[in-house]
N, CA, C, O and CB atoms as a CASP TS submission, in Angstrom:
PFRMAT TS
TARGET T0000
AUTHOR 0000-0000-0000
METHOD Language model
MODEL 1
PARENT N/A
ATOM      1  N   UNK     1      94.590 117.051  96.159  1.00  0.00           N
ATOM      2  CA  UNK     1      93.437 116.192  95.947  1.00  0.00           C
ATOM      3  C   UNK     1      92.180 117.028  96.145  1.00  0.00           C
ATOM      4  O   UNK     1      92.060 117.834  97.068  1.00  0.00           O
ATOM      5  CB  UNK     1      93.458 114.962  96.911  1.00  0.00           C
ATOM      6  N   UNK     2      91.537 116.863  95.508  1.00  0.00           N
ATOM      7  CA  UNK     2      90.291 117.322  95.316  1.00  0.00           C
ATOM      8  C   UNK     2      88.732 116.690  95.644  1.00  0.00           C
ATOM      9  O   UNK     2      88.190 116.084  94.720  1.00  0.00           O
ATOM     10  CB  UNK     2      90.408 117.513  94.152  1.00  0.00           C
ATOM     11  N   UNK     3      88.111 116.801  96.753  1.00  0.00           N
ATOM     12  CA  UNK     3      87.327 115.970  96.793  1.00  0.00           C
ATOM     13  C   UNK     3      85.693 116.384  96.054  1.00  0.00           C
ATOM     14  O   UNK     3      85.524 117.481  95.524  1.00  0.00           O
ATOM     15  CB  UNK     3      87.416 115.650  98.195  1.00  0.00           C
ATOM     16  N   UNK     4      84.970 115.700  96.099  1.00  0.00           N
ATOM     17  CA  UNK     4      83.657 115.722  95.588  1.00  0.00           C
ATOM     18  C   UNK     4      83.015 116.338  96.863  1.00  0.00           C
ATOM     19  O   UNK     4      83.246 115.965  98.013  1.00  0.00           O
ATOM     20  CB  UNK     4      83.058 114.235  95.070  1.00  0.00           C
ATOM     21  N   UNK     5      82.021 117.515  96.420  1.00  0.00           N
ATOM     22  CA  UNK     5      81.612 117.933  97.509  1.00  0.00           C
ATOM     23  C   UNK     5      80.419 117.220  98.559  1.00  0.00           C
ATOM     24  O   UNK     5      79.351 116.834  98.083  1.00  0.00           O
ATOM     25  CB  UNK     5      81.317 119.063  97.099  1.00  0.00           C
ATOM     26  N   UNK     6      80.636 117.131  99.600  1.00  0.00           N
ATOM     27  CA  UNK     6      79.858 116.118 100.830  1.00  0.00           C
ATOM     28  C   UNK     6      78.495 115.186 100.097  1.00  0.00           C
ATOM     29  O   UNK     6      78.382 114.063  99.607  1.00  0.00           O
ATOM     30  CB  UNK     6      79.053 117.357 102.308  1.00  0.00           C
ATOM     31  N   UNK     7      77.794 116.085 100.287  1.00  0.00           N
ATOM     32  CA  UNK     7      76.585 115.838  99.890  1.00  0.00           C
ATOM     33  C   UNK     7      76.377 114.679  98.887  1.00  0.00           C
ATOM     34  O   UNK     7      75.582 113.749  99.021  1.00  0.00           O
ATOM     35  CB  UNK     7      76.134 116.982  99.421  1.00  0.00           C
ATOM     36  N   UNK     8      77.288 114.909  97.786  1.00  0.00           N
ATOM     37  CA  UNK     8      77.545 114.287  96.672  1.00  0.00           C
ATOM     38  C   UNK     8      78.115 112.299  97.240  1.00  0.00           C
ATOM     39  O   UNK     8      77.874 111.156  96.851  1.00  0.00           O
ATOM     40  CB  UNK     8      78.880 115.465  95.823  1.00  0.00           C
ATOM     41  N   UNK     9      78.709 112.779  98.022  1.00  0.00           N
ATOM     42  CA  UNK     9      79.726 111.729  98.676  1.00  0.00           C
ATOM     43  C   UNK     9      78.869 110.836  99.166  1.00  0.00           C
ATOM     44  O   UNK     9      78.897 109.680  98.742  1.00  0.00           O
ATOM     45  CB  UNK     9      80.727 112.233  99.836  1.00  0.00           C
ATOM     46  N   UNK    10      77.874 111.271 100.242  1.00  0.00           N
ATOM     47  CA  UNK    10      76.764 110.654 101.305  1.00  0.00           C
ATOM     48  C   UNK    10      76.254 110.229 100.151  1.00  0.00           C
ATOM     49  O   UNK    10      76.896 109.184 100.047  1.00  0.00           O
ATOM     50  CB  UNK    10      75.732 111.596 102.441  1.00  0.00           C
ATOM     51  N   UNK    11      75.377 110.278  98.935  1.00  0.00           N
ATOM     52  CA  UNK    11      74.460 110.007  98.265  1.00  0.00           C
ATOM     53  C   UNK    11      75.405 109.120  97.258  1.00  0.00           C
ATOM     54  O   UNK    11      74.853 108.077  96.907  1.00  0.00           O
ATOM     55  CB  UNK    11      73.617 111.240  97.807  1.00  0.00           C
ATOM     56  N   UNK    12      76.308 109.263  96.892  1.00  0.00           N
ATOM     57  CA  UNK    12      77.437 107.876  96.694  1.00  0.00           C
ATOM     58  C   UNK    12      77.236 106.561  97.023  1.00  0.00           C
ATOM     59  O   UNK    12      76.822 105.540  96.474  1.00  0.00           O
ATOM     60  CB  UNK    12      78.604 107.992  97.431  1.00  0.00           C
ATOM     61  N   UNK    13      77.795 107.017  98.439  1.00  0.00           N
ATOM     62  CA  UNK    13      77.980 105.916  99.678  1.00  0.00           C
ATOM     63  C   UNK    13      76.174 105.220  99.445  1.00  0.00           C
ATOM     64  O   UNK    13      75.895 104.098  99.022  1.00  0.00           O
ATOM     65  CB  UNK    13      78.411 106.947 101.742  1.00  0.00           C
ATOM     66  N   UNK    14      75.344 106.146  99.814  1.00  0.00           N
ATOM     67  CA  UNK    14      74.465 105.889 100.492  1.00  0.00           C
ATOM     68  C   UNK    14      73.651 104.328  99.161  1.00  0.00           C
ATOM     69  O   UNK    14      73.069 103.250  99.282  1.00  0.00           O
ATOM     70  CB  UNK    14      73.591 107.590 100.920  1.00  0.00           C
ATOM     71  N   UNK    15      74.192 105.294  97.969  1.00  0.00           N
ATOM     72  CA  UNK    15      72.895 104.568  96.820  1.00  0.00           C
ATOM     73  C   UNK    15      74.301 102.812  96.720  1.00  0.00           C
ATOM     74  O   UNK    15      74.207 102.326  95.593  1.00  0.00           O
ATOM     75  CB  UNK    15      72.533 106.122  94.298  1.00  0.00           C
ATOM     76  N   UNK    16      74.872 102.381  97.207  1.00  0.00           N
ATOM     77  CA  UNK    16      75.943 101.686  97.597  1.00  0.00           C
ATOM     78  C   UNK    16      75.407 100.782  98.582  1.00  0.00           C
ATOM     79  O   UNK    16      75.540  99.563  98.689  1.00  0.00           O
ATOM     80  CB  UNK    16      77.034 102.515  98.066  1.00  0.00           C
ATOM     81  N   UNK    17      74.583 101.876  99.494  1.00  0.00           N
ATOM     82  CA  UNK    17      74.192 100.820 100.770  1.00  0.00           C
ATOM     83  C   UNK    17      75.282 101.228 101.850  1.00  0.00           C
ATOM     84  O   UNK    17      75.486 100.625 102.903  1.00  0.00           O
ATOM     85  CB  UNK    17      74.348  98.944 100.333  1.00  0.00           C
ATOM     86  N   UNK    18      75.623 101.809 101.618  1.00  0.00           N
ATOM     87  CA  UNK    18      76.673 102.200 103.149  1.00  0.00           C
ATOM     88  C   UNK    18      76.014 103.130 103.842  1.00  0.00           C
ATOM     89  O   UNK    18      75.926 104.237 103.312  1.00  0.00           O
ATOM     90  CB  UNK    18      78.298 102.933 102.925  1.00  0.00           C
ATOM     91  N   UNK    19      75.468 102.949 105.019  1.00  0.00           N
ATOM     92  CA  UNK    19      74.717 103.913 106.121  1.00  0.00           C
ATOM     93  C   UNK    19      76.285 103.775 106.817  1.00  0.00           C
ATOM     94  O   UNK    19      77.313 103.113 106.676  1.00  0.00           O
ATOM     95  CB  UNK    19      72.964 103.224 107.192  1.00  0.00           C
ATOM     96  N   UNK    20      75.724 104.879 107.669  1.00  0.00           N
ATOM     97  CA  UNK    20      77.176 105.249 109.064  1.00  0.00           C
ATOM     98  C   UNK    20      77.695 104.313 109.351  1.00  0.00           C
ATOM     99  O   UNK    20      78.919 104.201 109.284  1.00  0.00           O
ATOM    100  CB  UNK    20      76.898 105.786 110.605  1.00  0.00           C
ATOM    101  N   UNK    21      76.835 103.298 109.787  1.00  0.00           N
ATOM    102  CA  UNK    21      77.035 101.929 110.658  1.00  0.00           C
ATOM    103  C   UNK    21      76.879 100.786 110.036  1.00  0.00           C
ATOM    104  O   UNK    21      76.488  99.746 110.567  1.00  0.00           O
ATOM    105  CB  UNK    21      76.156 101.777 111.748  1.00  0.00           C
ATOM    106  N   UNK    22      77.246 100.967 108.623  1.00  0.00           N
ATOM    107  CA  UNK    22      77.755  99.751 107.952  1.00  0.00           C
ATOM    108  C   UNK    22      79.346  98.615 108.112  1.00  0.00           C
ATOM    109  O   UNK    22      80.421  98.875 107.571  1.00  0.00           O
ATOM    110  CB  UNK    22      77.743 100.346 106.695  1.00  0.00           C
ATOM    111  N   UNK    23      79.224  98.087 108.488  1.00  0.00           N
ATOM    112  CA  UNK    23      80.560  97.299 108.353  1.00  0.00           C
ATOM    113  C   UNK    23      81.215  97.674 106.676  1.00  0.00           C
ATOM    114  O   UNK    23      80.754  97.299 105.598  1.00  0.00           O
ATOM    115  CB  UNK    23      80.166  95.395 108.590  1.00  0.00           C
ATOM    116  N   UNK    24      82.004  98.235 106.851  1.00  0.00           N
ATOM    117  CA  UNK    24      83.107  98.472 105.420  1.00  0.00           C
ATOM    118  C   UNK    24      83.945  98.342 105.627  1.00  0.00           C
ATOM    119  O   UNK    24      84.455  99.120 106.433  1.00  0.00           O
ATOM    120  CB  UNK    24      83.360  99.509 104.694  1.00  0.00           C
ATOM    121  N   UNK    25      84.888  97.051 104.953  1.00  0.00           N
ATOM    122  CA  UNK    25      86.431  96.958 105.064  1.00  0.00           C
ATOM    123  C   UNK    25      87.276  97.326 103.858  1.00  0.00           C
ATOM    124  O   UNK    25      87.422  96.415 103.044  1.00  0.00           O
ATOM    125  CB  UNK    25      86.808  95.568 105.401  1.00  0.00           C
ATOM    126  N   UNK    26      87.728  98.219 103.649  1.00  0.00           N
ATOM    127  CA  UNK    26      87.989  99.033 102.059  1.00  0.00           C
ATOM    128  C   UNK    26      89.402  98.209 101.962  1.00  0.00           C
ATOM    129  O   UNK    26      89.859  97.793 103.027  1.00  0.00           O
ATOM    130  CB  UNK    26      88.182 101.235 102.005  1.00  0.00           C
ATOM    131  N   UNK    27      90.040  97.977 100.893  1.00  0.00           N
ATOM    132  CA  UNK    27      91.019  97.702 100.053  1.00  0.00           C
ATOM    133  C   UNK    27      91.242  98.104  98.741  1.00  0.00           C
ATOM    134  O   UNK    27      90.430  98.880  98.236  1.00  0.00           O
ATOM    135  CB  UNK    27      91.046  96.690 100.020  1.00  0.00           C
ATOM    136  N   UNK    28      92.678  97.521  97.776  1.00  0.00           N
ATOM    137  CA  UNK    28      93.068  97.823  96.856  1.00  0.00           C
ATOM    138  C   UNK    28      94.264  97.085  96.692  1.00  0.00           C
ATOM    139  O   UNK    28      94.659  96.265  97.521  1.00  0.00           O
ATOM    140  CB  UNK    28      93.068  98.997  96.801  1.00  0.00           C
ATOM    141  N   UNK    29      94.843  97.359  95.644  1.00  0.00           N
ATOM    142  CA  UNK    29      96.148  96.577  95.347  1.00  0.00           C
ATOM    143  C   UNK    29      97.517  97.099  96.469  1.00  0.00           C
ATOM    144  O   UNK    29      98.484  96.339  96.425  1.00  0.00           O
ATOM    145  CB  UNK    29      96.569  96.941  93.552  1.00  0.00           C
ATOM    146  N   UNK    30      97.580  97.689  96.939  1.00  0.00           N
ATOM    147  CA  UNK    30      98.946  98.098  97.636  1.00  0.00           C
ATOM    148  C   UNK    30      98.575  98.845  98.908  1.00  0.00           C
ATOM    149  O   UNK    30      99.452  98.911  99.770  1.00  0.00           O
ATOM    150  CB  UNK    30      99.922  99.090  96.661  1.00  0.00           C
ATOM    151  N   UNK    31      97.097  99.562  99.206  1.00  0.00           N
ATOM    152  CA  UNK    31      96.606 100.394 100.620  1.00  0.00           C
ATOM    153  C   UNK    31      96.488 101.805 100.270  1.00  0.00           C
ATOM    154  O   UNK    31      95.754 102.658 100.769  1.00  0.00           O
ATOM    155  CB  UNK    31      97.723 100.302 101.958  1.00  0.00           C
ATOM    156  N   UNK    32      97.195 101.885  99.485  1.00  0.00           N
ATOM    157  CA  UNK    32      97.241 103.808  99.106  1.00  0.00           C
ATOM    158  C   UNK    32      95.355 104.558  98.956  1.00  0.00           C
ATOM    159  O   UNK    32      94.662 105.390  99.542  1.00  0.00           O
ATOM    160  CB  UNK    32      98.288 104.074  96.841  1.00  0.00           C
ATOM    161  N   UNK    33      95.224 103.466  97.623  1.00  0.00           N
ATOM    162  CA  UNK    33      93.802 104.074  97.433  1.00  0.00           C
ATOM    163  C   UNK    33      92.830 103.864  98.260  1.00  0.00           C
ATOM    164  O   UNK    33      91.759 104.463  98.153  1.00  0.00           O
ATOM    165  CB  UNK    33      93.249 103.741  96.359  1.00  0.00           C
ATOM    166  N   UNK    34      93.156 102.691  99.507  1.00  0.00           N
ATOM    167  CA  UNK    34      91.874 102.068  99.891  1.00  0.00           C
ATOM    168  C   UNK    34      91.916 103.309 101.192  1.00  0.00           C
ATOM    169  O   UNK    34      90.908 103.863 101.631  1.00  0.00           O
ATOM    170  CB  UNK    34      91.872 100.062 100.316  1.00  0.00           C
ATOM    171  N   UNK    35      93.433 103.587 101.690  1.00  0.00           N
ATOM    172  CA  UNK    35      93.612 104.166 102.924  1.00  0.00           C
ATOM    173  C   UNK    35      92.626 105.759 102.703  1.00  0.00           C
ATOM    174  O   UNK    35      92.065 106.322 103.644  1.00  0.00           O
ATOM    175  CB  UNK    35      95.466 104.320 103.244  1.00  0.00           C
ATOM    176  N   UNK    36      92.608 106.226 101.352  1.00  0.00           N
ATOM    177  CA  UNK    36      92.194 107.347 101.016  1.00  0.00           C
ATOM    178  C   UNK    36      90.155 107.339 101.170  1.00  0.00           C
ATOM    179  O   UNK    36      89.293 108.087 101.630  1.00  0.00           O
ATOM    180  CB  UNK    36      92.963 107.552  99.408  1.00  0.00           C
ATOM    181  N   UNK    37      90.187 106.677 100.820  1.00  0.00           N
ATOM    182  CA  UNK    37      88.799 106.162 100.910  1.00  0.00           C
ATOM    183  C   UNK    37      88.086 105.909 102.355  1.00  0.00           C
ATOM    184  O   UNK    37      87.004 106.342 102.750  1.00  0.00           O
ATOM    185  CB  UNK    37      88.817 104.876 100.188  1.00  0.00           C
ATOM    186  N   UNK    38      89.202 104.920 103.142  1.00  0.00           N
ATOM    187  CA  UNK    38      88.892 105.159 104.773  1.00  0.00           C
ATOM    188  C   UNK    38      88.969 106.042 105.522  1.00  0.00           C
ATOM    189  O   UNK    38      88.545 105.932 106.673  1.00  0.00           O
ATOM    190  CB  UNK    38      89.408 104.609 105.465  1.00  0.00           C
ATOM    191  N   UNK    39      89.521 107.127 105.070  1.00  0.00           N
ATOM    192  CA  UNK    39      89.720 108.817 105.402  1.00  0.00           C
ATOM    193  C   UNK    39      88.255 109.538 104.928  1.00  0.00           C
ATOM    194  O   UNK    39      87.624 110.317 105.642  1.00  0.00           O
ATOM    195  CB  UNK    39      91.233 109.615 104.320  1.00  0.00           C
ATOM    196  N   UNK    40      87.955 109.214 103.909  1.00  0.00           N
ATOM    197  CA  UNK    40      86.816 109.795 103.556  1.00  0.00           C
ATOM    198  C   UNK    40      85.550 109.528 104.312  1.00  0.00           C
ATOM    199  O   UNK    40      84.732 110.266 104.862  1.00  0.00           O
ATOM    200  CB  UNK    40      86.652 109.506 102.340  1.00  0.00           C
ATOM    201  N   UNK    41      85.690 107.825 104.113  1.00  0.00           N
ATOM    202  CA  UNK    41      84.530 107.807 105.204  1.00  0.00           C
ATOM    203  C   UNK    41      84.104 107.908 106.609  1.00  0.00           C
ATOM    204  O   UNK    41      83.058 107.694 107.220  1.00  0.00           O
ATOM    205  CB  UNK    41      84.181 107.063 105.137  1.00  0.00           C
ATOM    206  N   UNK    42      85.579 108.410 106.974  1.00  0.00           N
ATOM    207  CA  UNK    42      85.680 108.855 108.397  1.00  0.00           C
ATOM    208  C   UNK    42      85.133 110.008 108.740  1.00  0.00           C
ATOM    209  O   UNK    42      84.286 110.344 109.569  1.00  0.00           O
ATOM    210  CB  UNK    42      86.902 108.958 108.810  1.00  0.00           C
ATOM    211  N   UNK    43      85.998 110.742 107.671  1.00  0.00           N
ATOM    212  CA  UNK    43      85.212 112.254 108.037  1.00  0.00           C
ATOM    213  C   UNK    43      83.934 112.269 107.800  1.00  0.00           C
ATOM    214  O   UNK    43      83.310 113.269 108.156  1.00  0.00           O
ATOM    215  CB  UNK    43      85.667 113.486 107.253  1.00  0.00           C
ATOM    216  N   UNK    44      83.205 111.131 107.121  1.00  0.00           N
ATOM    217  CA  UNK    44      81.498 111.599 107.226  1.00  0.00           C
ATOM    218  C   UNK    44      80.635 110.459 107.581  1.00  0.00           C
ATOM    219  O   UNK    44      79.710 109.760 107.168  1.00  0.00           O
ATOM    220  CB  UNK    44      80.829 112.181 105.725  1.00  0.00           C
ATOM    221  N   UNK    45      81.975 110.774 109.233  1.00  0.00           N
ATOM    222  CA  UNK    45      80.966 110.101 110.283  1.00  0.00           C
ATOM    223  C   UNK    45      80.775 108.357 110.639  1.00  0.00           C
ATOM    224  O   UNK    45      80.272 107.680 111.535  1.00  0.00           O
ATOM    225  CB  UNK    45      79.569 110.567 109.736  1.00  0.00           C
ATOM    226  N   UNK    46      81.525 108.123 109.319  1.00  0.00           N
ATOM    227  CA  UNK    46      81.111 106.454 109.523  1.00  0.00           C
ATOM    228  C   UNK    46      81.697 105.505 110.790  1.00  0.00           C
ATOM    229  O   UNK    46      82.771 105.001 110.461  1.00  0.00           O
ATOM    230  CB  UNK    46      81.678 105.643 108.155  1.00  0.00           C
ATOM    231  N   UNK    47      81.435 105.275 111.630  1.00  0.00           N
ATOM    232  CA  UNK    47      82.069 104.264 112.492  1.00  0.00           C
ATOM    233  C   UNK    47      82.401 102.948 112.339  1.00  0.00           C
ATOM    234  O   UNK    47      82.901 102.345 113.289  1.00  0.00           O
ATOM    235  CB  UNK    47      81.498 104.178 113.355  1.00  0.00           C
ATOM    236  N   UNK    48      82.177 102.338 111.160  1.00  0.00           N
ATOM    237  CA  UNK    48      82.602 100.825 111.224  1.00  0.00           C
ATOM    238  C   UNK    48      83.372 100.287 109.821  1.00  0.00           C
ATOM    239  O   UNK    48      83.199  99.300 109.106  1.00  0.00           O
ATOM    240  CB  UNK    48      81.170  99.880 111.474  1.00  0.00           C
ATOM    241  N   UNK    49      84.417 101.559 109.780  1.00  0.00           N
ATOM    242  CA  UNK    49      85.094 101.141 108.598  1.00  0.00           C
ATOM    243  C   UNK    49      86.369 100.836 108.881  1.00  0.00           C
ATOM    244  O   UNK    49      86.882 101.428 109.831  1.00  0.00           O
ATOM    245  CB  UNK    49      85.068 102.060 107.583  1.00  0.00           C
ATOM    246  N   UNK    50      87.078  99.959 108.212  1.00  0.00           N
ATOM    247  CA  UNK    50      87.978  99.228 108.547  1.00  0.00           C
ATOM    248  C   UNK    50      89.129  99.394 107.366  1.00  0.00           C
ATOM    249  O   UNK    50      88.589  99.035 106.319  1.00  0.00           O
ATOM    250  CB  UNK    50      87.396  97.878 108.799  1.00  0.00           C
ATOM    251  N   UNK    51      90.471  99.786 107.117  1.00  0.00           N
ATOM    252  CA  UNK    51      91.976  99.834 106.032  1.00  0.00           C
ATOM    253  C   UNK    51      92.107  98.602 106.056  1.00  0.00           C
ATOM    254  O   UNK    51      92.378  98.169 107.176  1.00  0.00           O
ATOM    255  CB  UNK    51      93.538 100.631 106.487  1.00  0.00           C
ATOM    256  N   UNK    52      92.011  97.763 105.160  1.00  0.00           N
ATOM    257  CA  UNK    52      93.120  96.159 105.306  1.00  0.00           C
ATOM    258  C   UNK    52      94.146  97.123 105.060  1.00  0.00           C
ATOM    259  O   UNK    52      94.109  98.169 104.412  1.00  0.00           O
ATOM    260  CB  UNK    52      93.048  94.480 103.939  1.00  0.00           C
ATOM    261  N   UNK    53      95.098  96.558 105.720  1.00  0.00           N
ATOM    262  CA  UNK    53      96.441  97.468 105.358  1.00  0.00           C
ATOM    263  C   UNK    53      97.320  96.150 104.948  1.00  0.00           C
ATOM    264  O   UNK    53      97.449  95.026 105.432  1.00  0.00           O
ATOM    265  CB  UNK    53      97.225  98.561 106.871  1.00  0.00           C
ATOM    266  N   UNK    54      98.013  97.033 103.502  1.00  0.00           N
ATOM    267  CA  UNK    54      98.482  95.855 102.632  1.00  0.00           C
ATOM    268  C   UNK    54      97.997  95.631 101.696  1.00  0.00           C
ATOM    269  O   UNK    54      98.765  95.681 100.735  1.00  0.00           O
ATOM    270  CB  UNK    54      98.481  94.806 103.038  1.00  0.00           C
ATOM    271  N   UNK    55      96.082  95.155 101.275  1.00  0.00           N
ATOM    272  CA  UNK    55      95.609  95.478 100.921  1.00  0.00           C
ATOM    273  C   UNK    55      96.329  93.495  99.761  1.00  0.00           C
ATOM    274  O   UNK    55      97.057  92.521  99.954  1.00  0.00           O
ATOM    275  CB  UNK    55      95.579  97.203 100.936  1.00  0.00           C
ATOM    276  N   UNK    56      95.581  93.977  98.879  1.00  0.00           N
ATOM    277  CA  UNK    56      95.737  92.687  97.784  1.00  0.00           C
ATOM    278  C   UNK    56      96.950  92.103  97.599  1.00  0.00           C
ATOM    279  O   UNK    56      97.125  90.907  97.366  1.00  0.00           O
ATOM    280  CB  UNK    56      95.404  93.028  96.403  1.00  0.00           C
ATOM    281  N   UNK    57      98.197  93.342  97.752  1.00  0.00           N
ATOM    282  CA  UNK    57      99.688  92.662  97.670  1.00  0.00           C
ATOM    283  C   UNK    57      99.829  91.800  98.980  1.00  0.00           C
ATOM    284  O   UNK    57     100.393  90.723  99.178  1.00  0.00           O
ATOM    285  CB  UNK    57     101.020  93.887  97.608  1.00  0.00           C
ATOM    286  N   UNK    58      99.169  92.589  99.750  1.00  0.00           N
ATOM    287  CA  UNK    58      99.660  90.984 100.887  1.00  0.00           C
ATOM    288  C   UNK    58      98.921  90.194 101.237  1.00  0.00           C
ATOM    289  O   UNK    58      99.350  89.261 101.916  1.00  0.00           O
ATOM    290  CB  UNK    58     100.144  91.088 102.260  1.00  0.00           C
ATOM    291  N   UNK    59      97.527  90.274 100.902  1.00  0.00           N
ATOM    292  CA  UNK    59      96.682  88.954 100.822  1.00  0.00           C
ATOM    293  C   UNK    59      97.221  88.177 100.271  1.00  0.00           C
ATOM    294  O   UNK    59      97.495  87.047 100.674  1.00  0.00           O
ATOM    295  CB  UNK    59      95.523  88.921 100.276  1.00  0.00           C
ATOM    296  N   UNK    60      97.533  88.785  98.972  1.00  0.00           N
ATOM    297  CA  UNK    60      98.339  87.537  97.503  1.00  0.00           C
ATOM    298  C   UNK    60      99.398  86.919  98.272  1.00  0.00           C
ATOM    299  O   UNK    60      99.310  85.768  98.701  1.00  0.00           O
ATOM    300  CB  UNK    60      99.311  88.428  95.774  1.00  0.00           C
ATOM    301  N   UNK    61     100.634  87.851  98.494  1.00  0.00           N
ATOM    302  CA  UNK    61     101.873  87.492  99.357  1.00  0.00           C
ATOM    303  C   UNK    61     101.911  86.500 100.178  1.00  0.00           C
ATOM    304  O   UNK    61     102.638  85.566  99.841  1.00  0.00           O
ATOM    305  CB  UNK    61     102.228  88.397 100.110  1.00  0.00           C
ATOM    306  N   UNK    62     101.151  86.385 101.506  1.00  0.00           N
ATOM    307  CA  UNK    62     100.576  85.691 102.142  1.00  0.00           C
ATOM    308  C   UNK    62      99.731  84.390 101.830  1.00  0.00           C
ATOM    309  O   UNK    62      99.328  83.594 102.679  1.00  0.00           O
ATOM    310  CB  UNK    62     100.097  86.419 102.579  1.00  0.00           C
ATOM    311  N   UNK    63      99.509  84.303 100.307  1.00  0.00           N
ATOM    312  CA  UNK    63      98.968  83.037  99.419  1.00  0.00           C
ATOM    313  C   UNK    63      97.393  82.959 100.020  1.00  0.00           C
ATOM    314  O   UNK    63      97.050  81.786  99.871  1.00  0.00           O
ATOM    315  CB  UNK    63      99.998  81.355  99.728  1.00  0.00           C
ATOM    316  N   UNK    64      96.160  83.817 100.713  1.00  0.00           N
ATOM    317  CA  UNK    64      95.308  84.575 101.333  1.00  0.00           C
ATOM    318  C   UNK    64      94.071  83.410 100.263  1.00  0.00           C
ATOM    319  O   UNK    64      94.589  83.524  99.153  1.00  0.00           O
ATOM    320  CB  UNK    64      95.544  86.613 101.139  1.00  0.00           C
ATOM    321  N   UNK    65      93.263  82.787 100.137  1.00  0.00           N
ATOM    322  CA  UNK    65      92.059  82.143  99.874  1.00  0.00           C
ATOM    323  C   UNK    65      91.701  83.283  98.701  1.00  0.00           C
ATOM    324  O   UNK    65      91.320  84.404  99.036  1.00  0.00           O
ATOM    325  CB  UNK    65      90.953  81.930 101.292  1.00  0.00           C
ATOM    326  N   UNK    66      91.820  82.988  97.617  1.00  0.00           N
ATOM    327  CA  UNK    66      90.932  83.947  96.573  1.00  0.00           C
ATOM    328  C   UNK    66      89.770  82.773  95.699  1.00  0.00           C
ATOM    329  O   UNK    66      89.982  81.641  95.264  1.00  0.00           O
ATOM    330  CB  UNK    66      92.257  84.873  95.195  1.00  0.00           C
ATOM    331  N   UNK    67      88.722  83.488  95.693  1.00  0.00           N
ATOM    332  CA  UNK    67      87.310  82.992  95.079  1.00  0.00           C
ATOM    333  C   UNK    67      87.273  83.392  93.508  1.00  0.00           C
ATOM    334  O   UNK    67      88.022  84.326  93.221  1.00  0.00           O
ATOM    335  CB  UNK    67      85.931  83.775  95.919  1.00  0.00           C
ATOM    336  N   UNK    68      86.439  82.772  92.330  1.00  0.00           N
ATOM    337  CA  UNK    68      86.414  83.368  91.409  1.00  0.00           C
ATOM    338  C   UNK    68      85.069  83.129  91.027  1.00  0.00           C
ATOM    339  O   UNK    68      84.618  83.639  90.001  1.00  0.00           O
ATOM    340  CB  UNK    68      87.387  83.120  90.621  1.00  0.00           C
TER
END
């Protein structure tokens, strides 16, 4: 895996609205991609990010409140 270099990443995040100390709870369909993403924003520093682990298959599974 190859990541995007830092700088690039922060100014991502940032134009997103994610400062350090944003509440972020990342997901995806199964955890793989979201878990990759909560790795990322770990290493740059963020403290208030959160893996649903499981992620959409077990919200769904679980029959979980979906909005449209």
């Amino acid at each position: 895996i190859t990541l995007r270099p830092e700088a690039e990443l922060r100014e991502l995040f940032a134009e997103l609205g994610i400062a350090a100390d944003t509440p972020v709870i990342v997901y995806c369909a199964g955890g793989i991609r979201s878990g990759h993403t909560f790795m990322v924003l770990e290493a740059l520093g963020h403290t208030a990010v959160r893996n649903y682990v499981g992620s959409w298959a077990r919200w769904s599974a679980e029959e979980g409140e979906i909005e449209y």
